[in-house]
N, C-alpha and C positions, 0 to 999 in steps of 0.2 A: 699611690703613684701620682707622681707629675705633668700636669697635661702639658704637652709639650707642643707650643706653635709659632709660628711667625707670623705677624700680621704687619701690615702699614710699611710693608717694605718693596722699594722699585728694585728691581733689577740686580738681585740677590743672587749667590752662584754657593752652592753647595755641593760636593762630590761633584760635580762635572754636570750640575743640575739648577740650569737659572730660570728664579721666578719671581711674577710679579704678582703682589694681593692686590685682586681687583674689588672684593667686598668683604666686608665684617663687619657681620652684624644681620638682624633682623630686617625681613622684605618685609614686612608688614606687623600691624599691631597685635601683640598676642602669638605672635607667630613663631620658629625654629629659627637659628642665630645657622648662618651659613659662614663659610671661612672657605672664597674662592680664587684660584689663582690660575694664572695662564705663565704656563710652563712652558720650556724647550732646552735640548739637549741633544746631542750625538749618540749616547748612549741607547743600550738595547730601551723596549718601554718597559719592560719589568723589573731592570735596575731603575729605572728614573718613576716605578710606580714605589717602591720599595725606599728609595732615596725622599719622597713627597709622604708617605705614611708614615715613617720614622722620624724623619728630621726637620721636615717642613711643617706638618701637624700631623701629631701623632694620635691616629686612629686605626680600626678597623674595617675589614671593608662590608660597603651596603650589604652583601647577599646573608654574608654570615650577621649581623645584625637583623636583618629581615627574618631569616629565619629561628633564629634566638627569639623572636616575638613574636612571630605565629604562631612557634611551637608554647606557646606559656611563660614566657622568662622571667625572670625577677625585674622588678624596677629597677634595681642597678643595672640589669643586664639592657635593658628599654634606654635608657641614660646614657648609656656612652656614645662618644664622638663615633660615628661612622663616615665614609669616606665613596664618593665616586669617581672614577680615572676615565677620563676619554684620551680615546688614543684620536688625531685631529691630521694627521700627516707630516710628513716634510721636517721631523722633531718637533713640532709643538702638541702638546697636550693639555688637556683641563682635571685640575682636579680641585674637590668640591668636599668640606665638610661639613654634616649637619650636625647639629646640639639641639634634643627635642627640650619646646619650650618647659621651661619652670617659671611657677609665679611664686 
């Protein structure tokens, strides 16, 4: 499968879903590759979470990865993109994905 993302773009509008990538890429040396953007929309926040893990980057979300690797998981399963969504008010929102590091 295709990892599917948007980076490096201002003020992008998808489904009724516009965002800006604020970083990509690694905070530090040795570190996990983040993919974060600041969101806003009129729409519900579950469409515009659903809209941002589909089409914006396509991941899954933190809990269900968190617990896929407490519970023992495969290195594949350690590996995929995972995703954070804050809901921030007023339609804007943040969402945030991580890539654990590989060397």
């Amino acid at each position: 499968m295709a990892t599917i993302h948007i980076d490096r773009q201002k003020n992008k509008t998808i489904d009724g879903v516009t965002f800006t990538n604020t970083h990509s890429g690694q905070k530090k040396a040795y570190g996990d590759s983040f993919h974060e953007y600041d969101v806003q929309s009129d729409l519900p926040a579950e469409e515009v979470e659903r809209v941002c893990r589909e089409k914006v980057y396509k991941a899954i979300p933190y809990a269900e990865w968190l617990l896929d690797y407490r519970n023992g998981g495969t290195m594949e399963q350690a590996f995929r993109s995972h995703y954070k969504f804050k809901v921030l008010g007023d339609g804007k929102y943040f969402y945030q994905v991580c890539q654990l590091y590989t060397d």
